[in-house]
N, CA, C and O atoms as a printed pandas DataFrame, in Angstrom:
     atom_number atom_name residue_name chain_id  residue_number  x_coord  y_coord  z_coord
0              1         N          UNK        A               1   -5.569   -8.046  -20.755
1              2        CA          UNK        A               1   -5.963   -8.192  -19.372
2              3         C          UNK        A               1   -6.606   -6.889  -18.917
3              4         O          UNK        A               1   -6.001   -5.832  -19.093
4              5         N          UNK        A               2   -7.741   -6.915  -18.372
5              6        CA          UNK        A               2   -8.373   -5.772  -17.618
6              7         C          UNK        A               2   -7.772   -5.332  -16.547
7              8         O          UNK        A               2   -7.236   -6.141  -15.791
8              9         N          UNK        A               3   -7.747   -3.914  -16.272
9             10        CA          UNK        A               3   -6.893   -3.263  -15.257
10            11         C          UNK        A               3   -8.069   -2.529  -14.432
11            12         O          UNK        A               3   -8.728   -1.553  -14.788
12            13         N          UNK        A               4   -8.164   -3.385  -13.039
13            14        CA          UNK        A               4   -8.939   -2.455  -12.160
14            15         C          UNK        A               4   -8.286   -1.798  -11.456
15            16         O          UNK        A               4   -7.343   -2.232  -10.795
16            17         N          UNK        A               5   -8.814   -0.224  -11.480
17            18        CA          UNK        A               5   -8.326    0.745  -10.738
18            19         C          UNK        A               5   -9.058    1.213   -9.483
19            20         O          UNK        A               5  -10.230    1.578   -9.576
20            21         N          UNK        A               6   -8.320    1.218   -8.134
21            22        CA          UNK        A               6   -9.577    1.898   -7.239
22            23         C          UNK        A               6   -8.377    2.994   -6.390
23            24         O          UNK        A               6   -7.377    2.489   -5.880
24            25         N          UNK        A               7   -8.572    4.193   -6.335
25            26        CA          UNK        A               7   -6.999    4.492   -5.447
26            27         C          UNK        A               7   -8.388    5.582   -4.600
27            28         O          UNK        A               7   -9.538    5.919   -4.882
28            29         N          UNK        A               8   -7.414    5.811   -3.466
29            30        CA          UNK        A               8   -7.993    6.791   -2.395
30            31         C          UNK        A               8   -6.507    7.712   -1.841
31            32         O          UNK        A               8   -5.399    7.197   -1.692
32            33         N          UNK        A               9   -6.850    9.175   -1.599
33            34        CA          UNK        A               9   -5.424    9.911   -1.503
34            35         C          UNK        A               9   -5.821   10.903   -0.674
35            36         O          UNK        A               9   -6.901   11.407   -0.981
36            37         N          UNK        A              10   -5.308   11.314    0.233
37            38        CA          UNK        A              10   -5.969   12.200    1.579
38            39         C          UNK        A              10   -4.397   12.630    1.994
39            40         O          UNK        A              10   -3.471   11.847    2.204
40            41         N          UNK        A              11   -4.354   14.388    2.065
41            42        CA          UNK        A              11   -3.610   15.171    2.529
42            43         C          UNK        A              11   -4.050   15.639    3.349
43            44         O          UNK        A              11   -5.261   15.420    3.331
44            45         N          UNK        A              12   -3.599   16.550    4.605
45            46        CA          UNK        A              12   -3.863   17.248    5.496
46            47         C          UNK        A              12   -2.637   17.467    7.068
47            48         O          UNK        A              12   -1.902   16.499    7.262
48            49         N          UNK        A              13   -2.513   18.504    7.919
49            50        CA          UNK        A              13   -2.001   18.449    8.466
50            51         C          UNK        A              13   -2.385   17.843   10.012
51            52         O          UNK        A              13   -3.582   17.869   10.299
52            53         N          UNK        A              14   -1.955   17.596   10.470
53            54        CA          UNK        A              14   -1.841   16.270   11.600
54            55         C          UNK        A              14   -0.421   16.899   12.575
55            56         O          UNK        A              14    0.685   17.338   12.258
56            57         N          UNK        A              15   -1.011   16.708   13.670
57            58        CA          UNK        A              15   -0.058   16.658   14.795
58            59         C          UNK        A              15    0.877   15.312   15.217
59            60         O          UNK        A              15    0.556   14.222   14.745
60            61         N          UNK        A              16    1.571   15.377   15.754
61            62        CA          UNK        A              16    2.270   13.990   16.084
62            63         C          UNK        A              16    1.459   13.043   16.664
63            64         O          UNK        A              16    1.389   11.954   16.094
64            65         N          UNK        A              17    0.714   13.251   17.864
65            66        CA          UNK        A              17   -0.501   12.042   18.375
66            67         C          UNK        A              17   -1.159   11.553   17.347
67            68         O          UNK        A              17   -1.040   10.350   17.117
68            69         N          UNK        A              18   -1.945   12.324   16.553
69            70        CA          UNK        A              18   -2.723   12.138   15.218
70            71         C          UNK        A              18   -2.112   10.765   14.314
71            72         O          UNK        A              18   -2.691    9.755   13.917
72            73         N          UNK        A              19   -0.472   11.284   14.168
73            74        CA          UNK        A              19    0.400   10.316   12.903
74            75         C          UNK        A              19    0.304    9.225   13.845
75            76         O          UNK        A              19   -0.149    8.188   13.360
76            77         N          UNK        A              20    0.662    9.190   15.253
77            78        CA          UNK        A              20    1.042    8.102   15.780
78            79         C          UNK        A              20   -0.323    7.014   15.572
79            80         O          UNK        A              20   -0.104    5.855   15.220
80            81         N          UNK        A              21   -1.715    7.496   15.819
81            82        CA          UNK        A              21   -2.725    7.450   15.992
82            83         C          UNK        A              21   -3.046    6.537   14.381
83            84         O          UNK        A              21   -3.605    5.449   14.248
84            85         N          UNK        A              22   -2.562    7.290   13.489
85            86        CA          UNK        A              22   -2.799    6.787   12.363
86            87         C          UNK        A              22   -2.024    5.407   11.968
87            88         O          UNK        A              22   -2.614    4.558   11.300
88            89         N          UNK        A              23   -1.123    5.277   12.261
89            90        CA          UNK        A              23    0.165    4.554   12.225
90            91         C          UNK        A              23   -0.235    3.465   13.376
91            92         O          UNK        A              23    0.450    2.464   13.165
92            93         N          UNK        A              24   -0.688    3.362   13.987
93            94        CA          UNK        A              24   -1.243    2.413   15.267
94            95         C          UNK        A              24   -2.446    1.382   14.240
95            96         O          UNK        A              24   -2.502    0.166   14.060
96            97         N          UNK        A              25   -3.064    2.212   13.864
97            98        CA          UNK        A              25   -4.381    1.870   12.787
98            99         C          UNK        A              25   -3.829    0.892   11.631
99           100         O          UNK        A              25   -4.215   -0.222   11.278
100          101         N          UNK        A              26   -2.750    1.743   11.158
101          102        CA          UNK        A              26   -2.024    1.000   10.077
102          103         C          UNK        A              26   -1.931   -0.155   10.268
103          104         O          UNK        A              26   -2.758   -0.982    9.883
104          105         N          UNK        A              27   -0.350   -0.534   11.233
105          106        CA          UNK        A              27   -0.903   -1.627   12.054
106          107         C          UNK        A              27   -1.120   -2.886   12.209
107          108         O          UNK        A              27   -0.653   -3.987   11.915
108          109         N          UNK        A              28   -2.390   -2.150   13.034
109          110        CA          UNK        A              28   -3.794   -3.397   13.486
110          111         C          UNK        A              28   -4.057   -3.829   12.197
111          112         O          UNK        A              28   -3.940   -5.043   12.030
112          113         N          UNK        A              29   -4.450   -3.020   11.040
113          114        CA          UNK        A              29   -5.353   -3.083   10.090
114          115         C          UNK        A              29   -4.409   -4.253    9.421
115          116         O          UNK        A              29   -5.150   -5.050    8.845
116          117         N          UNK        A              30   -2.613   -4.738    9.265
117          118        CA          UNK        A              30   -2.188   -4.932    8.465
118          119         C          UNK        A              30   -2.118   -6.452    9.687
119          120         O          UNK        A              30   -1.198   -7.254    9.530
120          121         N          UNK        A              31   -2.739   -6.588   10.366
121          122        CA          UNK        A              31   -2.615   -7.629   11.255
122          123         C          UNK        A              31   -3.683   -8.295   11.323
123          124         O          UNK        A              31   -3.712   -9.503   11.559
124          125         N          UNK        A              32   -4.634   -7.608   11.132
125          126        CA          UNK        A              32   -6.063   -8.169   10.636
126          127         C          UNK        A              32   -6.266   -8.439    9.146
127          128         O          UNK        A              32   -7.067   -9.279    8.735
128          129         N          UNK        A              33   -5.755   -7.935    8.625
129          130        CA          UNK        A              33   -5.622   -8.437    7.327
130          131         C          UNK        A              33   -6.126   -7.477    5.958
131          132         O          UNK        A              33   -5.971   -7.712    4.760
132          133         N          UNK        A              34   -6.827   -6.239    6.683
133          134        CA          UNK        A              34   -8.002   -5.560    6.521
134          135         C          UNK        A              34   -7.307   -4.089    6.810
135          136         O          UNK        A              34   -6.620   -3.802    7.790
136          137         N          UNK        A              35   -7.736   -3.052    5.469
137          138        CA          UNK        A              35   -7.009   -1.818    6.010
138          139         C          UNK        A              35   -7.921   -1.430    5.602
139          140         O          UNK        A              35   -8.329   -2.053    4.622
140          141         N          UNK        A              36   -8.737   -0.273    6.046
141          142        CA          UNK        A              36  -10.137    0.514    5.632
142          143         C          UNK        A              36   -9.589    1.913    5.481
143          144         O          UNK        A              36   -9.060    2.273    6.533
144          145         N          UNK        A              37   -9.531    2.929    4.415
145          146        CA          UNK        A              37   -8.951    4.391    4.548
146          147         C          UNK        A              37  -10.359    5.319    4.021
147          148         O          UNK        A              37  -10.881    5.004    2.951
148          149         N          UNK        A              38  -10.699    6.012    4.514
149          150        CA          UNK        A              38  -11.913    6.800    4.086
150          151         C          UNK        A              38  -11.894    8.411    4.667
151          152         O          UNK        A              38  -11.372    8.671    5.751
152          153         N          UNK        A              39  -12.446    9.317    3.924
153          154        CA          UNK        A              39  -13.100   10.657    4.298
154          155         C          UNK        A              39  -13.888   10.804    3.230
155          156         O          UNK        A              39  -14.307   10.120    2.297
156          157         N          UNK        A              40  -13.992   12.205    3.753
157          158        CA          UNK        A              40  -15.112   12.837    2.834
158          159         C          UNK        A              40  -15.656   12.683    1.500
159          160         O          UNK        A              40  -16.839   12.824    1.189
160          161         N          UNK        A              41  -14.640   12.366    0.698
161          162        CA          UNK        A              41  -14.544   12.143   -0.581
162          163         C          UNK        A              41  -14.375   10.781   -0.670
163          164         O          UNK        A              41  -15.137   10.589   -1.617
164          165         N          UNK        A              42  -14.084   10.040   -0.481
165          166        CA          UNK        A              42  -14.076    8.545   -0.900
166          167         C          UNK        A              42  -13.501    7.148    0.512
167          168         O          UNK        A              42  -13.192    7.259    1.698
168          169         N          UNK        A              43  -13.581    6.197   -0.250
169          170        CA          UNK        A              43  -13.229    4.958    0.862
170          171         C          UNK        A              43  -12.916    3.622   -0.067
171          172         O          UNK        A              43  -13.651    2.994   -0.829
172          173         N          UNK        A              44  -11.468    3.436    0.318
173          174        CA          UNK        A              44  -10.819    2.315   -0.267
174          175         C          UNK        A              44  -10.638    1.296    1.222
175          176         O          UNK        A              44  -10.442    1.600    2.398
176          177         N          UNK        A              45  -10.841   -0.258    0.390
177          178        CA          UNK        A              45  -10.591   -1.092    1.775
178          179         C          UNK        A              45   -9.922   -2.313    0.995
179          180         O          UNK        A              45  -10.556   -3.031    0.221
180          181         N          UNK        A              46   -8.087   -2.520    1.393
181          182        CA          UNK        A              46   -6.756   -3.263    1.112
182          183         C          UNK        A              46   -7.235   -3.984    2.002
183          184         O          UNK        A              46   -7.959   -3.813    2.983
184          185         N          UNK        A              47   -6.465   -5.249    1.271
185          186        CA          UNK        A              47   -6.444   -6.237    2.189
186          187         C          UNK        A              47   -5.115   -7.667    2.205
187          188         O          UNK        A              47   -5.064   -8.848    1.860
188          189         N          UNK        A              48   -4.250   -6.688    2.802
189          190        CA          UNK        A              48   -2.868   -7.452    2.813
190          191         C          UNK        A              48   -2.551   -8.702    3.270
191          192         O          UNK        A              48   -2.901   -9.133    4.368
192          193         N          UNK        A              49   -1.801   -9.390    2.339
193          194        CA          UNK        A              49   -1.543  -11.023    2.476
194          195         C          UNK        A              49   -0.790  -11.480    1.917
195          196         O          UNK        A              49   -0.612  -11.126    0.751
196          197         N          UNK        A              50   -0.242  -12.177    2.329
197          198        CA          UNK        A              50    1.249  -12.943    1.943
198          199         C          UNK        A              50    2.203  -12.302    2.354
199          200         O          UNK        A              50    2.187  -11.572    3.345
200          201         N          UNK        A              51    3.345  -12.558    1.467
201          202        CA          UNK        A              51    5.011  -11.395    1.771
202          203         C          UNK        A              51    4.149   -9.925    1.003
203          204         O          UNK        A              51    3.344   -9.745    0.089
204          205         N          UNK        A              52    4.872   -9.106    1.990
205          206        CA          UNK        A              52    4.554   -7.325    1.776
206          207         C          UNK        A              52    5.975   -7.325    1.583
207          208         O          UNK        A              52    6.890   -8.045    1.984
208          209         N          UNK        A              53    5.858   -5.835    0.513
209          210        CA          UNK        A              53    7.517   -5.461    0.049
210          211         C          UNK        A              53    7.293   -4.319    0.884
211          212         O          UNK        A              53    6.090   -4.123    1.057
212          213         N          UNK        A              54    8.032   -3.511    1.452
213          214        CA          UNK        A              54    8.457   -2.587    2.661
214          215         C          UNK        A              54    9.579   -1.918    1.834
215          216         O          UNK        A              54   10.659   -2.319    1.401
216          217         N          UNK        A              55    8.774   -0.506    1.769
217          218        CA          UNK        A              55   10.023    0.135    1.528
218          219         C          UNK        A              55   10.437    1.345    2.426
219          220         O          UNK        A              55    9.404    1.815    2.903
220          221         N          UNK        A              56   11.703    2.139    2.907
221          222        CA          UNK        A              56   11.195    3.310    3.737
222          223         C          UNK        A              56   12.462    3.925    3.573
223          224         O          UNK        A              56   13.611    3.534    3.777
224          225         N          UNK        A              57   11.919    5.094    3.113
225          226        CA          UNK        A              57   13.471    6.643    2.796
226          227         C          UNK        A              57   12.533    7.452    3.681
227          228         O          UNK        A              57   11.376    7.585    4.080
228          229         N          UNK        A              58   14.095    8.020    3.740
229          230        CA          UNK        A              58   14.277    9.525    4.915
230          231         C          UNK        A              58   15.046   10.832    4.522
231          232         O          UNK        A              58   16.124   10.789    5.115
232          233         N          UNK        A              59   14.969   11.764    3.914
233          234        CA          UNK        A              59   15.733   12.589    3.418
234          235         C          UNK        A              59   15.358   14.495    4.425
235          236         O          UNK        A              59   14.243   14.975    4.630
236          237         N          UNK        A              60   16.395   14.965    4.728
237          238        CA          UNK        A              60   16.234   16.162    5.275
238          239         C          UNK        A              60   17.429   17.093    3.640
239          240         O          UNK        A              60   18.577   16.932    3.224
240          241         N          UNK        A              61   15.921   18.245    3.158
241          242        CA          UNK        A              61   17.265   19.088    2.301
242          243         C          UNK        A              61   16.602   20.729    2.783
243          244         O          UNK        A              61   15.433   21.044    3.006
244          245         N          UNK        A              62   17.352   21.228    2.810
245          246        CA          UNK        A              62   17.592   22.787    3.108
246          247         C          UNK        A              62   15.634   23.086    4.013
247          248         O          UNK        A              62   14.622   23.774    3.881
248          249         N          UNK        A              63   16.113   22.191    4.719
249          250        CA          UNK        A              63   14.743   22.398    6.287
250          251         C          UNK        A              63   13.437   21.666    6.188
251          252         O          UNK        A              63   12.563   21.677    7.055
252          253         N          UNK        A              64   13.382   20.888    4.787
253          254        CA          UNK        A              64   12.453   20.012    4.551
254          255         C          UNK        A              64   12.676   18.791    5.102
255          256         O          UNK        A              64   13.801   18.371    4.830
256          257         N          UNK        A              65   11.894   17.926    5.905
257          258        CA          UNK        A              65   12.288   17.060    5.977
258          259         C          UNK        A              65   11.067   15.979    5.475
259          260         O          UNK        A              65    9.943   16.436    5.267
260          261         N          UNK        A              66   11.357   14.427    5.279
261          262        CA          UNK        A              66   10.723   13.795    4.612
262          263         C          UNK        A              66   10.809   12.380    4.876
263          264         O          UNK        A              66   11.933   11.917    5.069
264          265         N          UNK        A              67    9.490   11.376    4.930
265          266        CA          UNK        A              67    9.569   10.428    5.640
266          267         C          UNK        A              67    8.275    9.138    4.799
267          268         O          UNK        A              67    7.189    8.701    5.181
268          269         N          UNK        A              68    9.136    8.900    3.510
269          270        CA          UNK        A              68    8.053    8.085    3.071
270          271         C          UNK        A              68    8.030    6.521    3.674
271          272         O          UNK        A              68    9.033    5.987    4.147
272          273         N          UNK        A              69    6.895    5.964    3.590
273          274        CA          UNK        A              69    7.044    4.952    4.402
274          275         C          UNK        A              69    5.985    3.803    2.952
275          276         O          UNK        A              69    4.891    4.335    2.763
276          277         N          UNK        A              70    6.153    2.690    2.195
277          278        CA          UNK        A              70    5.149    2.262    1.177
278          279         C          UNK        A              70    5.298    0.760    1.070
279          280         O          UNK        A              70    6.226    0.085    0.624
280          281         N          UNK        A              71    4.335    0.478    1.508
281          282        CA          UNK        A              71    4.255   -1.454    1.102
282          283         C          UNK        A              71    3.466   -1.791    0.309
283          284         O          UNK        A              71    2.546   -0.992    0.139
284          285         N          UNK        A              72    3.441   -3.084   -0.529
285          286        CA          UNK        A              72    2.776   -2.950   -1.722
286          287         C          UNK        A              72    2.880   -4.521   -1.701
287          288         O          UNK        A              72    3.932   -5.113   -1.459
288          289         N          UNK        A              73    1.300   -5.330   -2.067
289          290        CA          UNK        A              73    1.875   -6.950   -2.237
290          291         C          UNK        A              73    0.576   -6.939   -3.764
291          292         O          UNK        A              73    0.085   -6.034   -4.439
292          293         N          UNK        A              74    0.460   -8.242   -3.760
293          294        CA          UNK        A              74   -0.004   -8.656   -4.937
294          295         C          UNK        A              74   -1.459   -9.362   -4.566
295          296         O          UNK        A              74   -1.460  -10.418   -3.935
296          297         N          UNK        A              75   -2.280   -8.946   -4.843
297          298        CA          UNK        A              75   -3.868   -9.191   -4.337
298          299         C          UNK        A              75   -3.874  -10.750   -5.288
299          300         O          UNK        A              75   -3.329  -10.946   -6.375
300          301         N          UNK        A              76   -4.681  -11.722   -4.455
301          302        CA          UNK        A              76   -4.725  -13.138   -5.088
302          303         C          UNK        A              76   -5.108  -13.118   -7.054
303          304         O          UNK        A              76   -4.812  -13.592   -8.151
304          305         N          UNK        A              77   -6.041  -12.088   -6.245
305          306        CA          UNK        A              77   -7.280  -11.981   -8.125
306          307         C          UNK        A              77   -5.759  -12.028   -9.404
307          308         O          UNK        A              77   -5.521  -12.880  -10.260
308          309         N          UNK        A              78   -4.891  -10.605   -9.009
309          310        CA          UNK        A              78   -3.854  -10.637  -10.155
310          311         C          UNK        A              78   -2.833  -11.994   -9.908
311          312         O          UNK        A              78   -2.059  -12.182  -10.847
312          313         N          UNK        A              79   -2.751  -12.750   -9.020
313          314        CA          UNK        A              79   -2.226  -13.980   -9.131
314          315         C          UNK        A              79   -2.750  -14.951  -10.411
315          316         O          UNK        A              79   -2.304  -15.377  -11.477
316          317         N          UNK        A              80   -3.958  -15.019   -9.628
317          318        CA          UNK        A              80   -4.921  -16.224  -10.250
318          319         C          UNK        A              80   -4.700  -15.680  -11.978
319          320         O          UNK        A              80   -4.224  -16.511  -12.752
320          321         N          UNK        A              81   -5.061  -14.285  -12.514
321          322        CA          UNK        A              81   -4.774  -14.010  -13.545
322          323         C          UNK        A              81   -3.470  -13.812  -14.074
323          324         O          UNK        A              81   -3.275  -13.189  -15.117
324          325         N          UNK        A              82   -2.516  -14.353  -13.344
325          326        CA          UNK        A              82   -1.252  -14.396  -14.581
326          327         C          UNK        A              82   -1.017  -15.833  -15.341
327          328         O          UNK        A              82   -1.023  -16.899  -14.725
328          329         N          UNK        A              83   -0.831  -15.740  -16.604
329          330        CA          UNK        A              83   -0.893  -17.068  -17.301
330          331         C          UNK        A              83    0.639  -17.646  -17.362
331          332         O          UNK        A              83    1.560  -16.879  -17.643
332          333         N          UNK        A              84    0.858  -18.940  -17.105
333          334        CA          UNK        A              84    2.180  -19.342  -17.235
334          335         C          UNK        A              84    3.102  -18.964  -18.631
335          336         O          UNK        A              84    2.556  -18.698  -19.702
336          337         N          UNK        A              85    4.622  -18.983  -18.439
337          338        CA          UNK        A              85    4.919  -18.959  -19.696
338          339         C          UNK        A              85    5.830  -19.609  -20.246
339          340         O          UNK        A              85    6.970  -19.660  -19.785
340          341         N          UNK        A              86    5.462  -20.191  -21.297
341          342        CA          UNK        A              86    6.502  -21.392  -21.918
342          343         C          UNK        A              86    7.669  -20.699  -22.943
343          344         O          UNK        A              86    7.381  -20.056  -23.953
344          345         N          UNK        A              87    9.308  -21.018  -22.373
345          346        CA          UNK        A              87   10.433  -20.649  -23.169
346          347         C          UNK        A              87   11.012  -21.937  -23.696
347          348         O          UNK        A              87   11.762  -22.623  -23.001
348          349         N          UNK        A              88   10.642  -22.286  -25.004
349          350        CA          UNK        A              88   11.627  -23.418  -25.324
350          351         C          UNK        A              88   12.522  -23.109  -26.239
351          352         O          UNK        A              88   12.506  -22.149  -27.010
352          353         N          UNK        A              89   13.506  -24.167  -26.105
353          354        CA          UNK        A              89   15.122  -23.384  -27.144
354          355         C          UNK        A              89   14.813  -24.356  -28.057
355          356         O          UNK        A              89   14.238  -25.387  -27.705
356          357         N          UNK        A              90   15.313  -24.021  -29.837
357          358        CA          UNK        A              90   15.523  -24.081  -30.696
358          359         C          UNK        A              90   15.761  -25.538  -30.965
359          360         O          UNK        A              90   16.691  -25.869  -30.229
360          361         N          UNK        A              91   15.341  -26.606  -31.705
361          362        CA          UNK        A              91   15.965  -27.922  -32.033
362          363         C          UNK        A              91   17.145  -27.761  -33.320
363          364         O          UNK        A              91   17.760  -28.749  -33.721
């Protein structure tokens, strides 16, 4: 099976309006169906549907604190490409 890869990854620091700002975007985008992420360097555009898996940790250690937030579903295309599979037992 062919594996298409497309990823987009953007660091930077951001104020709280900014995250909220971003996170508002999130969203809309996941309500429209349609998430567009772009700068300078590149532009990926998700497009979420069906059940989303939601995951979200929170960890504070010696003044770090940390707040991942990651959903992840299954785009139709890798549906359509999984082939059924037949288990039969022994006669």
């Amino acid at each position: 099976m062919a594996q298409i890869k497309n990823s987009f990854k953007h660091e930077s620091l951001q104020d709280q309006k900014s995250i909220q700002d971003i996170l508002k975007a999130v969203t809309k985008g996941i309500a429209k169906g349609e998430l567009v992420f772009s700068d300078d360097e590149g532009e990926i555009v998700l497009q979420p549907e069906g059940l989303l898996a939601l995951k979200v940790s929170a960890r504070q250690e010696d003044g770090q604190n940390r707040l991942d937030i990651r959903i992840r579903w299954q785009s139709e295309e890798q549906e359509i490409q999984r082939k059924p599979l037949a288990v039969n037992k022994r006669k």
